[in-house]
N, C-alpha and C positions, 0 to 999 in steps of 0.2 A: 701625204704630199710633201711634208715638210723634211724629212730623210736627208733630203742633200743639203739643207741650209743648214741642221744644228751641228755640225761637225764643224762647220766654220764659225761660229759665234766665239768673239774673242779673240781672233787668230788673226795675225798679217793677214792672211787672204780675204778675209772676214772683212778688214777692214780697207783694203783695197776694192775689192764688191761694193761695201757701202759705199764709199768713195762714189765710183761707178755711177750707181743708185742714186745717188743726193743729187749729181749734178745732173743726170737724164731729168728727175723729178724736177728740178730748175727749170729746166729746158719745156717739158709739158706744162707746166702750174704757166706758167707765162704762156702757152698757149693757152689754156685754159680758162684763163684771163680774158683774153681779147677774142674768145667766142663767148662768153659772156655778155662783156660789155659792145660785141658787136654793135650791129644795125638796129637789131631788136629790141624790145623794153630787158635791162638786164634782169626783172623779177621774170618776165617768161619765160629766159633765157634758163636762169636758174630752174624753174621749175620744170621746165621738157627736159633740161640733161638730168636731173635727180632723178627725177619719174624715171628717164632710160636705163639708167645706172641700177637701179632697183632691182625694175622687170629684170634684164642681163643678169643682176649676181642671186636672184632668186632661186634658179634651178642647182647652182652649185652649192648655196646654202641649206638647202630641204635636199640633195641628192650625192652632193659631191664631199664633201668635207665633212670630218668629222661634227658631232654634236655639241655644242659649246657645254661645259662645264658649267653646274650652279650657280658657282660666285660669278661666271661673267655675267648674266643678266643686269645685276646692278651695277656694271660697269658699262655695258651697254648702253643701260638708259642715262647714267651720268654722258655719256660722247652723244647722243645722243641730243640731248639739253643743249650743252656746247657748240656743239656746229648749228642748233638751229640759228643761236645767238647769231656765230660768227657769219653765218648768210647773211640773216636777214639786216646786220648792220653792212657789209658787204655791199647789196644790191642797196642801201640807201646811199651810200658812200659811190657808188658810180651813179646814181642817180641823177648827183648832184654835180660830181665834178667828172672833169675830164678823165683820161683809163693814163696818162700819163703822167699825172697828179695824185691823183690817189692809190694808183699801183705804189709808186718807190715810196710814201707814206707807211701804208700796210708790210710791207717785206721788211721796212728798215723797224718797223717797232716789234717785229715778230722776235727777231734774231734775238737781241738781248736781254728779253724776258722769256724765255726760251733758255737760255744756255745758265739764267739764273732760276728761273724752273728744274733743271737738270740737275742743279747742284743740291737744291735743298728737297727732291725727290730718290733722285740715284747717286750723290754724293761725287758728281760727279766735278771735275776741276779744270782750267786752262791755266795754260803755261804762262809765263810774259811776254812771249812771241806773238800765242794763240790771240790774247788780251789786246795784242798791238795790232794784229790783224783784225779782228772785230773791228778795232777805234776807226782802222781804214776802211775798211766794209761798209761799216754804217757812217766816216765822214763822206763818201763817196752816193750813197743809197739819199743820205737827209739833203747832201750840194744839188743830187739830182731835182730834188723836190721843192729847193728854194730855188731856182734856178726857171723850174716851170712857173713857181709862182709868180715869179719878178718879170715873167716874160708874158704869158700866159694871155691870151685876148680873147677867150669866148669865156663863158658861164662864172663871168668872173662874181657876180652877184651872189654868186651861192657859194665860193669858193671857201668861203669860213668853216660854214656849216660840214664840205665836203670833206675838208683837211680833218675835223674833228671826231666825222665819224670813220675817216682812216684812219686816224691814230686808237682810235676804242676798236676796231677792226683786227688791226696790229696784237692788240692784247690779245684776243680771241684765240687768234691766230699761234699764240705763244699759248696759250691757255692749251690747243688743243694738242696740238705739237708735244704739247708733254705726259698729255692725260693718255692719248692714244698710245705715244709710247711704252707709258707702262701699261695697257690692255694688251698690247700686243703681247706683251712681256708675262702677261697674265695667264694665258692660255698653254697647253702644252704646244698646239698646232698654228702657227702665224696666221695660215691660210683659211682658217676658220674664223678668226677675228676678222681679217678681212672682208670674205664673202657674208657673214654677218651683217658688218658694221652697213655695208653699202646697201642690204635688204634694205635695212632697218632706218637709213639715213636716208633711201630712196620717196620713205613716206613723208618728208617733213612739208617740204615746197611744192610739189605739184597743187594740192588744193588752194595756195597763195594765189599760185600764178595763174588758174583755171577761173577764179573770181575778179583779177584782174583784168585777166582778157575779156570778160564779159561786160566790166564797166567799163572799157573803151571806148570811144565814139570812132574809133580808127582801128578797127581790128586786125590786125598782120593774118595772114592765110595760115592754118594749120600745115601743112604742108613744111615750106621751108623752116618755121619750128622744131618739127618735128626731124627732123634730119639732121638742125643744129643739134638737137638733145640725145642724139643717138652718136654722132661723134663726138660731143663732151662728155660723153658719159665715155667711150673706150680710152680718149685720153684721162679722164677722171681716174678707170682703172689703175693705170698705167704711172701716171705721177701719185696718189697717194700711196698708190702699192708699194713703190719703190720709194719713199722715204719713209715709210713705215718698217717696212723692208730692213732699209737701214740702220734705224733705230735701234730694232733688235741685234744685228748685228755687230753693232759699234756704239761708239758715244752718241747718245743725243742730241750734247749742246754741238757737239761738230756737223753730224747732219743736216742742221736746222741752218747755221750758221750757211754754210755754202748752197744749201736751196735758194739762198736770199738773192746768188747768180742769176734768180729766174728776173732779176732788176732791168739788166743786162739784155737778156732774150726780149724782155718787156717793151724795152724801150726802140730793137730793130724792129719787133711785130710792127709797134703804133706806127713807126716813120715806112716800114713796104709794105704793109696790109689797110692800115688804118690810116695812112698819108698824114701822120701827125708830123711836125716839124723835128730835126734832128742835125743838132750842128755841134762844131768843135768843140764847145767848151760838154756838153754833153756825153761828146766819146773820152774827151778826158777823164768826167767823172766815174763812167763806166771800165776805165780804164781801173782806175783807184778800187771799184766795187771788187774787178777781178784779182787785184795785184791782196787786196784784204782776205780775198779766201785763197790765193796762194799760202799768205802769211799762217792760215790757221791749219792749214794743212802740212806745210813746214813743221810747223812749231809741234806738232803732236807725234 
């Protein structure tokens, strides 16, 4: 399956692709976000789309894609471990605070442990262009964050707690971003790590969220659940694929970095979907998030 990708690995084209790829995954991971922390509890939320995402890449893992190689097993279960983390602090982190608060938290801590993960994994470097646009990226990602806080009028009681577990969130987030990287990077066939990872990443959360719903005194109907979890699961496909995707393709810390775009998508979702508030000094910030991953993609 993977025939047309390895010819571009490394190449202008390669890296125009990724390109492509990082900013789509922006663009879904922020949706993905805000079907999460919809309507519904975000731990059910989480466990129907995992559960979907699972059953889906099942049949192409056991039928479609090559056989994973030895050594990846133990690379498996390491991502594995990882992302359970990075959920389940995740769904505590909207638990607590609002999707507009602790979304630009999480994206803005991801990037730069991320692009410092890159280096001391694939040796990989930014320019002082690149370096300048990160600064901007993430003054614009953290302005948006201190910005909700200072304004900010529901759940404001938990708010401590919430920021805290976005920012251990953020790490995760960079934690994984680099370990997947290199699995990807592990295997001869991309598309076998892929349909793997999401079997296998498909089991972690459903039995969470099947025991919650059960202690409910307010149980949401299976039904609408279930239809959220089968559309987060194709955009799930769809954005990890593609900044995985990328990963392999190009630099790391550059993929990671401009995914953090998904700040930007995040913040139109909450104000036309989720009717969260969205004012000038807001689209400035978001302005700056854009103009910082201009700068890293200049500068490379």
């Amino acid at each position: 399956m993977s025939s047309w990708l390895a010819p571009l690995e490394g190449t202008p084209a390669g890296h125009d692709l990724a390109l492509v790829l990082a900013l789509a995954a922006a663009f879904l991971h922020a949706v993905f976000g805000a079907l999460q922390k919809g309507r519904h509890d975000p731990w059910l939320s989480r466990g129907v789309i995992d559960g979907a995402y699972g059953l889906m890449a099942a049949p192409f893992a056991l039928f479609v894609v090559p056989w994973p190689e030895p050594h990846m097993w133990p690379i498996f279960a390491t991502a594995w471990v990882i992302h359970a983390g990075y959920k389940i602090l995740q769904a505590s982190a909207y638990s607590k605070g609002s999707y507009t608060v602790v979304y630009p938290v999480v994206r803005g801590t991801g990037p730069l442990f991320a692009v410092i993960g890159a280096w001391l994994m694939f040796g990989e470097t930014f320019t002082a262009l690149q370096w300048l646009g990160v600064a901007v990226l993430l003054s614009g990602i953290f302005g948006l964050a201190a910005y909700n806080l200072a304004f900010l009028e529901t759940a404001r009681e938990t708010l401590g707690t919430a920021l805290a577990l976005a920012f251990a969130t953020g790490l995760f987030v960079a934690l994984y971003t680099t370990y997947d990287a290199y699995g990807i990077r592990a295997t001869a066939d991309p598309f076998t790590f892929l349909a793997w990872f999401f079997m296998l990443d498909g089991l972690s959360f459903p039995p969470i969220a099947i025991l919650r719903w059960r202690r409910l005194a307010d149980r949401p109907a299976p039904g609408p659940l279930i239809l959220r979890g089968f559309a987060g699961g194709l955009v799930a496909f769809a954005s990890f694929g593609s900044i995985m995707l990328a990963t392999r393709l190009d630099k790391v810390g550059e993929a990671a970095v401009l995914r953090e775009t998904s700040t930007v998508f995040a913040a139109l979702i909450g104000w036309l979907v989720l009717k969260e508030t969205v004012g000038p000094r807001r689209i400035a910030l978001m302005t700056l998030i854009a103009a910082g991953a201009v700068l890293v993609e200049m500068g490379g």
